[in-house]
N, C-alpha and C positions, 0 to 999 in steps of 0.2 A: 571522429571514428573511435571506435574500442582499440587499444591495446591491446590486443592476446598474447601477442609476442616481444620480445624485444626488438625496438625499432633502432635506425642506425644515426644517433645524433651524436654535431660535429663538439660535444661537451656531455659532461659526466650531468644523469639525471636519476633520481631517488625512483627505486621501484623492488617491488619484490622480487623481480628474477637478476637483478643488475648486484653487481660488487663495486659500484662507483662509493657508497655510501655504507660502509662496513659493519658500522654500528647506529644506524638510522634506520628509520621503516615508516610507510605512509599505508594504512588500513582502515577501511571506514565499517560502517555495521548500518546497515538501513531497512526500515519500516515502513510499509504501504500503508495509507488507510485512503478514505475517500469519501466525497458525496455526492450528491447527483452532479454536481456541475466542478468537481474540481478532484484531481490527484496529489495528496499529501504526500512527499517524502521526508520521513523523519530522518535522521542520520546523526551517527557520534564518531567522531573522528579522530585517529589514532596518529598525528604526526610527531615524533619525534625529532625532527634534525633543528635544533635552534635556529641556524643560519637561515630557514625558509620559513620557519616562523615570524623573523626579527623581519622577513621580507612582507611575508602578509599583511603584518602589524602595522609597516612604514605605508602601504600601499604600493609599493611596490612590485607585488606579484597580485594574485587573485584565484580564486577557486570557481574552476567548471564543472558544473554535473551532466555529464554524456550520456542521454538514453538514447539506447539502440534498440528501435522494435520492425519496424518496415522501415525506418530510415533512424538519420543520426539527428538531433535535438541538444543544443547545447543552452544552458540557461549558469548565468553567473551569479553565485553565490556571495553574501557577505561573509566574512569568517567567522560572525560571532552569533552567525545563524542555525538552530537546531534542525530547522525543518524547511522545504520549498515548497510552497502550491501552486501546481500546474493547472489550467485551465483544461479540459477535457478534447475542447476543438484543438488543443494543439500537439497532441501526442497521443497517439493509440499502443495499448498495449498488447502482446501479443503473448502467446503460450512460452515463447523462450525470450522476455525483453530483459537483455544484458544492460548494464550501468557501472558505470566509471566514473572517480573524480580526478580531473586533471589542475596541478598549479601551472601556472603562469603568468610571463611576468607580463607589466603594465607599462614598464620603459624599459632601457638597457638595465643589463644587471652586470656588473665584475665578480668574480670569484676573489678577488685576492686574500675576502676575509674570510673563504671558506673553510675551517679549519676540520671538516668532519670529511672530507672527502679522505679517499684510500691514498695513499704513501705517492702513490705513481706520480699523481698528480701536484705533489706539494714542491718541487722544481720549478714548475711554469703553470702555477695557477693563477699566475699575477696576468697570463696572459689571455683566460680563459674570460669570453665577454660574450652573456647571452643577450640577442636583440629582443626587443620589444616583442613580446606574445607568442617567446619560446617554451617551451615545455621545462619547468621544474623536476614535478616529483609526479609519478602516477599511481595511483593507486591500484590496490585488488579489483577484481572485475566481481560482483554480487549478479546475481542470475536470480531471477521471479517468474515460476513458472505460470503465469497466469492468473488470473483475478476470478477466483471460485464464488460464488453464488452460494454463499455459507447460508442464507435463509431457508432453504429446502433442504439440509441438512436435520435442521429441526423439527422434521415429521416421519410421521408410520403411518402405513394405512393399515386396516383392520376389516376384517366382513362379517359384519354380525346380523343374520337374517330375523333375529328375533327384537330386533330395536321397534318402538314403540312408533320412532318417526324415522326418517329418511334418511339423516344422518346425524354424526353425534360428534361435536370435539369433545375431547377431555386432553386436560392438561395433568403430566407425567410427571414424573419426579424428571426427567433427559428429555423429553420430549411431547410434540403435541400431535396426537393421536385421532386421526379422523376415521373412525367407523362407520361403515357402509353397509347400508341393509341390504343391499344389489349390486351385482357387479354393473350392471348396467349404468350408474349412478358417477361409474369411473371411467365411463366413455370408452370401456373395451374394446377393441375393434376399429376405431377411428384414428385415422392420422394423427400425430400431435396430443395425443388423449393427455398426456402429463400437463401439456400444458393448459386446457380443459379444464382440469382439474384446478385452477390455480383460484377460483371463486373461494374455493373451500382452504384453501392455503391462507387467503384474506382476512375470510372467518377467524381460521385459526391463528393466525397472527394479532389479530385483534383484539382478542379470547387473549390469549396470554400477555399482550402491554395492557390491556385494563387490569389485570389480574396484579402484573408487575406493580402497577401505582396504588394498588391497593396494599400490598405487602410492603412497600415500601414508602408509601406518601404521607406513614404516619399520621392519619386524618386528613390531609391536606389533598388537593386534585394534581399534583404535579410530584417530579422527583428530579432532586438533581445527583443526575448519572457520577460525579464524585465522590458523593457524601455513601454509594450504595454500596454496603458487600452482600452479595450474592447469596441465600440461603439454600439454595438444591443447584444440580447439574442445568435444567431446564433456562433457570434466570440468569444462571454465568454467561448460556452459552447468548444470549439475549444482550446482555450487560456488554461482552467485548463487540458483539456483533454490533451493536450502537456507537460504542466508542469507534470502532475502524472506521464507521462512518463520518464521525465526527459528533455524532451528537454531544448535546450537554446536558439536554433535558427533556422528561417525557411527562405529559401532559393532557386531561383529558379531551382540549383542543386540536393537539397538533398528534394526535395517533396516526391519522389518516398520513400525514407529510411523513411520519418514522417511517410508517408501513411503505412509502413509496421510495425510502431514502434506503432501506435495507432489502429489500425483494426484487432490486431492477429488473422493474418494469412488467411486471407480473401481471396488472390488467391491462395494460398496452399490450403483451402477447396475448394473455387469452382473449381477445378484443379481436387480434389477428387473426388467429387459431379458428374463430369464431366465423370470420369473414369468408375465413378460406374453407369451410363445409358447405357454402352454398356462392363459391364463386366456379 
């Protein structure tokens, strides 16, 4: 379970709403990214109190990551781990999924060498003995409001009656621009129309990673996503959109795998969208 509160345990534990630990703090800082089949959490971790340190270290204690989205998910970390990947079938994400890191220990622990706890306790710390896969220290609680679909962030539509053909990408200095000689062409009027639209999303996505490997593959048919800094608004927003994915590299073979790994599932909807005007 999340922490929001202060809960009532029978020993002093490390948290930010607690005075057990005066001049200690446990805070973490975390980063999503993702790809078809798996959720990255990056994380950098802010513990100060030596005494749960020197416990980690021994193996003694251990680090749990608690997501709470429709239910609680606990997965154990190593300490000297930056980042966890979670498999997708085992946790869903939700518009408000809360996360917490909790310590705990791995056998008995004594306090007796605690020496950062608050005054109260330095009388009868020799008697304080937490059992096996009690709560340490808990962390701040980090809140992810949802997992946004940043690939259709990168388009505008446009209606230009006077185009030669049907329709037109053109890639922007921020954006990629699909002009329309008809409104018709935008599926006006039809349930689902945006997502209809997403052929032309394809295009345009396509349009701009071949454009990317040209600008940046240096002659070559591939780029690797490290080595690249960004020249306009259009290929940064391209550039983090890959990396959140996880990509490393883009390539004029695996276009098609980027384009399915960053647009989730965008012909699989309009495939649907499609199904469902003559079901």
């Amino acid at each position: 379970m999340i922490y929001k509160k202060d809960a009532n345990f029978p020993y002093p534990v490390l948290s930010n709403s607690s005075t057990s630990y005066p001049l200690a703090e446990f805070t973490i800082d975390l980063s999503l990214n993702e790809n078809v089949d798996t959720y990255r959490f990056s994380f950098t971790m802010n513990l100060t109190s030596t005494f749960i340190k020197n416990l980690l270290s021994a193996g003694k204690a251990e680090l749990i990551l608690v997501v709470q989205s429709r239910d609680n998910k606990f997965f154990k970390i190593n300490s000297t781990d930056s980042y966890i990947e979670i498999p997708k079938t085992r946790i869903s994400l939700t518009n408000r999924t809360t996360i917490q890191m909790y310590i705990q220990t791995t056998e008995e622990v004594s306090f007796t060498d605690n020496n950062e706890m608050d005054e109260f306790y330095s009388q009868f710390k020799q008697d304080i003995v937490v059992p096996k896969h009690g709560v340490l220290a808990m962390s701040d609680i980090v809140l992810f409001e949802g997992v946004k679909n940043e690939s259709l962030d990168l388009f505008e539509k446009k209606l230009d009656p006077d185009l030669s053909s049907d329709i037109k990408i053109e890639l922007g200095p921020e954006t990629i621009i699909i002009h329309y000689k008809s409104t018709d062409l935008q599926f006006n009027g039809l349930q689902r129309n945006t997502t209809l639209n997403n052929s032309y999303v394809y295009i345009g996505l396509r349009t701009a990673l071949q454009q990317f490997i040209y600008r940046y593959g240096e002659g070559e048919e591939y780029v690797e996503l490290s080595e690249v800094e960004p020249e306009n608004a259009l290929d940064t927003k391209l550039y983090v959109l890959m990396g959140k994915k996880m990509i490393r590299e883009l390539n004029i073979h695996n276009v098609d795998e980027v384009i399915y790994a960053i647009s989730d599932r965008i012909i699989e909807k309009f495939a649907s969208a499609v199904k469902g005007l003559v079901s």
